[in-house]
ChimeraX commands (.cxc) that place a marker at each C-alpha (Angstrom):
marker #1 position 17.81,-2.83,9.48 radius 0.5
marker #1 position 14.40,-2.45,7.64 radius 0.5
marker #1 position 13.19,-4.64,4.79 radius 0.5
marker #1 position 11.49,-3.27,2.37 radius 0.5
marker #1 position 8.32,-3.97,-0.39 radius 0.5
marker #1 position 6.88,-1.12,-2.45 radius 0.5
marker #1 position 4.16,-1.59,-5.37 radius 0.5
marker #1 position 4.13,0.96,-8.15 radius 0.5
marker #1 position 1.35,2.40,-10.61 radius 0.5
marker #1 position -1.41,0.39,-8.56 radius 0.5
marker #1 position -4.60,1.66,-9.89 radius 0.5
marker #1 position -6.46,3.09,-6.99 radius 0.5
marker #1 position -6.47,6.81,-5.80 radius 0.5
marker #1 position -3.76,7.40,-3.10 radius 0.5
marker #1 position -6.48,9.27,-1.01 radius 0.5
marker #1 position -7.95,6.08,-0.60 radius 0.5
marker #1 position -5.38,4.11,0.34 radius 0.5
marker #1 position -3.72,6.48,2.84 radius 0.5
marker #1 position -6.80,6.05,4.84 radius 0.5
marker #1 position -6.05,2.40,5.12 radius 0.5
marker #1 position -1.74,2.82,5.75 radius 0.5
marker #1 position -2.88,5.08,9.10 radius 0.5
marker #1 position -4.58,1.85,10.06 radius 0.5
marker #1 position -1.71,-0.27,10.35 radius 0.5
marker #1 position 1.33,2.01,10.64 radius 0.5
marker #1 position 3.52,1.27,13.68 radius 0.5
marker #1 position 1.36,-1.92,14.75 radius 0.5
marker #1 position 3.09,-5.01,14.50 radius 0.5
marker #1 position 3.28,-7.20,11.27 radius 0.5
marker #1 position 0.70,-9.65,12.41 radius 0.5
marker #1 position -1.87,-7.63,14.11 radius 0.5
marker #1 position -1.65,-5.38,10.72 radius 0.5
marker #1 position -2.03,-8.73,8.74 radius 0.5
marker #1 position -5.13,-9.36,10.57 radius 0.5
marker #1 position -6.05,-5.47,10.43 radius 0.5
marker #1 position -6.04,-5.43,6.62 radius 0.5
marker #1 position -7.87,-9.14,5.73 radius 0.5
marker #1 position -10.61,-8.09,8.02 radius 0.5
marker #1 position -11.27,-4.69,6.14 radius 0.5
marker #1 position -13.34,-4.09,3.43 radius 0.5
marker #1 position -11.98,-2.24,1.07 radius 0.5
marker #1 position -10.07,-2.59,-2.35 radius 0.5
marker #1 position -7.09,-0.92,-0.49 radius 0.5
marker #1 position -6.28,-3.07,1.88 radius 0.5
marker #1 position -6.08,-6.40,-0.21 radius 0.5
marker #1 position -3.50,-4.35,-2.36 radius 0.5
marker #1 position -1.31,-3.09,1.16 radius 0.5
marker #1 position -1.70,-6.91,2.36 radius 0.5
marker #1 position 0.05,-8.00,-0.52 radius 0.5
marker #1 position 2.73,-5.57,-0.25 radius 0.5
marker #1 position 3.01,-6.23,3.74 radius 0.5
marker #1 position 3.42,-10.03,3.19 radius 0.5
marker #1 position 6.10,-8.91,0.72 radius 0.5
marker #1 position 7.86,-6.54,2.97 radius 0.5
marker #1 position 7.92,-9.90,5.58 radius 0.5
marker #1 position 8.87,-12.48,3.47 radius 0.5
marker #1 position 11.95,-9.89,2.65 radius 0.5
marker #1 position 12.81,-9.55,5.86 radius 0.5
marker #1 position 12.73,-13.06,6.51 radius 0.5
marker #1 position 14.17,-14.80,3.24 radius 0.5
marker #1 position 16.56,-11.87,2.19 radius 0.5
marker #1 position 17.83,-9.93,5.77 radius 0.5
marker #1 position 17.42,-13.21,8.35 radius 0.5
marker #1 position 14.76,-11.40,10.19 radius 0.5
marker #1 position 12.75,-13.43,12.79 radius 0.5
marker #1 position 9.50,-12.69,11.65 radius 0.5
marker #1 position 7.57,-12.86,15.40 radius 0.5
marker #1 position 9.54,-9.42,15.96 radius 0.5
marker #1 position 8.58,-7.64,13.18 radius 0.5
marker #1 position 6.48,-4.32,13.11 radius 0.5
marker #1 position 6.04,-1.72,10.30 radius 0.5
marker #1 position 8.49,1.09,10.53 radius 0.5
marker #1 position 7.03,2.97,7.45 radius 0.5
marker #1 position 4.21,2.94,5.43 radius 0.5
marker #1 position 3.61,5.18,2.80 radius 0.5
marker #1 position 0.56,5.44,-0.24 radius 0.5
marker #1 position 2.25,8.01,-2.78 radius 0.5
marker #1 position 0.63,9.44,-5.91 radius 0.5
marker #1 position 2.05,8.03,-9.21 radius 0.5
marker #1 position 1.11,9.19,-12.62 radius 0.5
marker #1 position -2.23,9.79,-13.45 radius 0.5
marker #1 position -3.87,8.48,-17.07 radius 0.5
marker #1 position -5.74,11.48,-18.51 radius 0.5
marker #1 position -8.85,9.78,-20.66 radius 0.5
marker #1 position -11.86,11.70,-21.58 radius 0.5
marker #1 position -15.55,11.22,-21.85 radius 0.5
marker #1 position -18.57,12.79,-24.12 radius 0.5
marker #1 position -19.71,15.70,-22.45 radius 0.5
marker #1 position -23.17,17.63,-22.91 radius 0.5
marker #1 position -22.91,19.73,-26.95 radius 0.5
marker #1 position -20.21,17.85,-28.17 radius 0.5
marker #1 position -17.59,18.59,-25.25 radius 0.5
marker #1 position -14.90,16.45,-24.14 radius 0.5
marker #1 position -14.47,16.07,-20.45 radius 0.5
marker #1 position -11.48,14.89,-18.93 radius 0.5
marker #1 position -11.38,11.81,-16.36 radius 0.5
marker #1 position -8.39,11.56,-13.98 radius 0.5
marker #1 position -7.74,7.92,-13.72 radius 0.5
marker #1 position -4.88,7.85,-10.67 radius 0.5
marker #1 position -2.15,5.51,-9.76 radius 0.5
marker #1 position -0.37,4.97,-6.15 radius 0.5
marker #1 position 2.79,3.72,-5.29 radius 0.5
marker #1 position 2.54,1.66,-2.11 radius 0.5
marker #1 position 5.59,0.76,0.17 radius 0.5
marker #1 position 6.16,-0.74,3.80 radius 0.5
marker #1 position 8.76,-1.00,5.79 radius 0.5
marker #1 position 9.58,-3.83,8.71 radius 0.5
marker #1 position 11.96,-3.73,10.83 radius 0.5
marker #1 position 12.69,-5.76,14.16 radius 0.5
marker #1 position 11.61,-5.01,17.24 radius 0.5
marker #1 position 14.63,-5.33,19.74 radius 0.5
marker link #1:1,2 radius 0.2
marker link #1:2,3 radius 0.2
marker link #1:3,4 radius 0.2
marker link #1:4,5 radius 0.2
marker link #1:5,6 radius 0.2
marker link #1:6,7 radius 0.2
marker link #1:7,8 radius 0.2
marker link #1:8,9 radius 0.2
marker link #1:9,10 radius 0.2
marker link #1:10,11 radius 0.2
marker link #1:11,12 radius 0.2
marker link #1:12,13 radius 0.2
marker link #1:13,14 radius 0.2
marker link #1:14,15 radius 0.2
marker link #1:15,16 radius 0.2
marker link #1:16,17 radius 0.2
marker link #1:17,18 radius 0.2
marker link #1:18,19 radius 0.2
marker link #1:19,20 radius 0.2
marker link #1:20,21 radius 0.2
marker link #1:21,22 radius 0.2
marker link #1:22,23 radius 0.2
marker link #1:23,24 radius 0.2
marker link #1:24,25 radius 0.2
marker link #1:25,26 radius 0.2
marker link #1:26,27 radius 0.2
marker link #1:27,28 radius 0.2
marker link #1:28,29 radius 0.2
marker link #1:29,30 radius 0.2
marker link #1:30,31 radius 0.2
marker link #1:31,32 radius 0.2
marker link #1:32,33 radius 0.2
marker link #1:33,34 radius 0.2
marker link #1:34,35 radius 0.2
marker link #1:35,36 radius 0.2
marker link #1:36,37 radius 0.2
marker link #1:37,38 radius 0.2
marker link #1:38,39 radius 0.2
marker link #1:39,40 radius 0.2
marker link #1:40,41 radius 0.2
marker link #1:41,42 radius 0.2
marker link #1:42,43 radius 0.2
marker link #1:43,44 radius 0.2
marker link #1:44,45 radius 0.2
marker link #1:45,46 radius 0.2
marker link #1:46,47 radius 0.2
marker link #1:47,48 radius 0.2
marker link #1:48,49 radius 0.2
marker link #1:49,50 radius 0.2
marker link #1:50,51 radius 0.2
marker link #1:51,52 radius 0.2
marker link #1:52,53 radius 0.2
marker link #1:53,54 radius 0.2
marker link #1:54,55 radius 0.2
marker link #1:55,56 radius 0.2
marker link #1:56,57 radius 0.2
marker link #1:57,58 radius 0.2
marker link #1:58,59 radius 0.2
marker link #1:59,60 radius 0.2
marker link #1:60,61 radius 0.2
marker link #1:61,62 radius 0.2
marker link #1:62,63 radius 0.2
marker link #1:63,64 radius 0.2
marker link #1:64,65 radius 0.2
marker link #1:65,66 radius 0.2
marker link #1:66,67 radius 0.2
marker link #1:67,68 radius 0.2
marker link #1:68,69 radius 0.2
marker link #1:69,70 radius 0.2
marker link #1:70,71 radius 0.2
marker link #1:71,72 radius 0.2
marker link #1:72,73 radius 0.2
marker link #1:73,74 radius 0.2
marker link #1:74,75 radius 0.2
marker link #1:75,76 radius 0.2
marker link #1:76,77 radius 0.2
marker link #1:77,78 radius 0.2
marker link #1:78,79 radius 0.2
marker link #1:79,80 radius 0.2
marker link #1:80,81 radius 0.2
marker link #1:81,82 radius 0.2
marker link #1:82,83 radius 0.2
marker link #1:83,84 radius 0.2
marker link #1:84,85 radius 0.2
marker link #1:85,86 radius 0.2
marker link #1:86,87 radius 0.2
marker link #1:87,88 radius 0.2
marker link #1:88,89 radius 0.2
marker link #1:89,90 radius 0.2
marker link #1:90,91 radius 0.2
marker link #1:91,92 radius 0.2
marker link #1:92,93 radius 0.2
marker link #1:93,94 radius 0.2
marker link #1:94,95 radius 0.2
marker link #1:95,96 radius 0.2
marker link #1:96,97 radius 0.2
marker link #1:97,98 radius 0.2
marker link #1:98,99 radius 0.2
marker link #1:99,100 radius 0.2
marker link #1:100,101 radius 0.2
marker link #1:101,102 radius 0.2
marker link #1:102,103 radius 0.2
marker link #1:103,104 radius 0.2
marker link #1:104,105 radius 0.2
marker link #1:105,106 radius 0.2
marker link #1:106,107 radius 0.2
marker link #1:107,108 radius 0.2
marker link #1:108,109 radius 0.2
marker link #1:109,110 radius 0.2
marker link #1:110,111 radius 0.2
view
């Protein structure tokens, strides 16, 4: 049984944030807790917050025992992107890519 969190149109590139789901995939829930405080980047306060989603799910909604926990599946999928655009040199527009990720974990129990 896995329990499940996932956070949608999060406004960071999903390039970025992949780098920081390889650091905690298949690790348990609180090693990848302590993982993802102790790193500095914008990406991994926004995956801690969907990881301590994804356990209190597992705890609250499936009866999970939380000590056994260990992410199954983490993912950091591209969501739309906001097309804005900014004065370029002789009275051009150039286009800005703003992008959006969708983040999700997975825990499930370790047997």
């Amino acid at each position: 049984m896995q329990a499940k969190a996932v956070a949608k149109h999060v406004r960071i590139s999903p390039r970025k944030v992949k780098a920081i789901a390889n650091l905690v995939r298949g690790k348990s829930a609180k090693e990848a807790r302590a993982i993802l405080q102790f790193t500095p980047r914008k990406g991994a306060r926004l995956m801690l917050k969907v990881l301590d989603s994804a356990v209190a799910n597992a705890e609250n909604n499936h009866n999970m025992n939380v000590e056994d926990l260990y992410i199954s599946e983490v993912y950091a999928n591209q969501g739309p992107t906001m097309k804005r655009f900014t004065a370029g040199s002789m009275g051009r527009a150039n286009p800005m890519l703003r992008r959006t990720s969708h983040i999700g974990v997975a825990v499930s129990e370790r047997k």
